[in-house]
C-alpha positions as CSV (number, residue, x, y, z in Angstrom):
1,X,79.3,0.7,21.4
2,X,75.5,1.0,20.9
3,X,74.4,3.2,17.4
4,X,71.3,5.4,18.0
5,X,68.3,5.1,16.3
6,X,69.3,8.1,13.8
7,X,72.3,6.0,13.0
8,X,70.5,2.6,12.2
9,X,67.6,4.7,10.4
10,X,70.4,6.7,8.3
11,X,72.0,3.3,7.5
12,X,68.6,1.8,6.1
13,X,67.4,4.7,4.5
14,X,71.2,4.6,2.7
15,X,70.7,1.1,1.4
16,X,67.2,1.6,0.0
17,X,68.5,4.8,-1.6
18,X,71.5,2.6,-3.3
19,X,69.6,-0.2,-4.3
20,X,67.2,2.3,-5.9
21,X,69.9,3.6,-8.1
22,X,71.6,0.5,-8.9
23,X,67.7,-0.8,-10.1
24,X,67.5,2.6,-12.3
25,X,71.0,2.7,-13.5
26,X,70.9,-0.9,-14.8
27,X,67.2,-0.1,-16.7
28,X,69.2,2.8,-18.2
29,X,72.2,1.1,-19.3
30,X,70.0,-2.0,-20.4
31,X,67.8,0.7,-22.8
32,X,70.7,2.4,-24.0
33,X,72.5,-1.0,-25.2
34,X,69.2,-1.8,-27.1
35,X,69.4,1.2,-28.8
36,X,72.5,0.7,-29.7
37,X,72.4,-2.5,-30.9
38,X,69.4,-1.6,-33.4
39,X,71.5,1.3,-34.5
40,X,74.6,-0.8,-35.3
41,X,72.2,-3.2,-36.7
42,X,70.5,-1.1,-38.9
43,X,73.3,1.1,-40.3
44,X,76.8,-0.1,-39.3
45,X,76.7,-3.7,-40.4
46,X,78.2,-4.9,-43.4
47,X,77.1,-8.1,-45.7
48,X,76.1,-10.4,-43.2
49,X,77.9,-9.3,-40.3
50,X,76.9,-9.6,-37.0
51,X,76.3,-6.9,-34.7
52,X,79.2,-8.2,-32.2
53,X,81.5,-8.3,-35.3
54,X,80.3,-4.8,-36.5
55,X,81.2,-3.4,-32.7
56,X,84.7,-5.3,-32.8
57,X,85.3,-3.8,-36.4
58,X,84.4,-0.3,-35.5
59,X,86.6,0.0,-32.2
60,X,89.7,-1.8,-34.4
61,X,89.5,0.8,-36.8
62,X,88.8,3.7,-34.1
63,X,92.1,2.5,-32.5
């Protein structure tokens, strides 16, 4: 069965639109985990702790 143009149209305008977010959603995630790390870096880590270690220590002692 043949799609009409609307379809096919519909179908790439789709795709652009979901590759769009996925491009914006990682650049947000990707600032956010920057920020993040400087924050645990700067106020969370203890005597020469890394900030991987500071993260690990903080969820064992949420949990």
């Amino acid at each position: 069965m043949a799609k009409s143009k609307i379809i096919k149209a519909n179908e790439k305008i789709a795709e652009k639109v979901v590759g769009t977010f996925e491009k914006i959603e990682d650049s947000v995630v990707g600032g956010y985990t920057k920020i993040e790390d400087a924050f645990v870096d700067r106020y969370l880590t203890k005597d020469d702790e890394t900030i991987e270690e500071a993260k690990a220590r903080l969820q064992k002692e949420k949990a």
